[in-house]
C-alpha positions, 0 to 999 in steps of 0.5 A, a space after each residue: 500500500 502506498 503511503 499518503 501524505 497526511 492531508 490526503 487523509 484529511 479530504 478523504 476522511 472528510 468525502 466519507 463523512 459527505 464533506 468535500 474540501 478544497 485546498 490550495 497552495 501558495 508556498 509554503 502555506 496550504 489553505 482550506 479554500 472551500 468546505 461543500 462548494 462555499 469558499 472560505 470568507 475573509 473574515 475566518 482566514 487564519 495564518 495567512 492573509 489569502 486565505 484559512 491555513 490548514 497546513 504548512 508545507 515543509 517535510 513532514 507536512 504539518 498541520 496548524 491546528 485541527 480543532 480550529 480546522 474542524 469548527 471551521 468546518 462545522 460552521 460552513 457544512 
């Protein structure tokens, strides 16, 4: 079996549970763009001033923090 990486989890995880996300990147910051088609509004960016930052890009990919990625996620669903 292949490894993922972890934020391939993250979105499948998510498909499963009938949440889609989106991501996207501007190095070395990835960001949650959209949660079930909505996109992310200024207002709830977090790290980073283009968007909610759900990750940094470095090895191994860390994330920032789950439990402000999940009620963001709540909030939008």
């Amino acid at each position: 079996m292949k490894n993922k990486d972890i934020l391939t989890v993250f979105v499948e995880r998510m498909a499963k549970l009938g949440i889609e996300v989106k991501l996207c990147g501007n190095y070395p910051w990835i960001y949650l763009e959209e949660i079930n088609g909505k996109r992310v509004k200024k207002e709830d960016y977090y790290l980073g001033n283009h968007g909610f930052t759900i990750a940094w890009n470095r090895k191994p990919i860390e994330i920032t923090d789950i439990s402000r990625t999940i009620t963001l996620i709540r909030k939008y669903k």
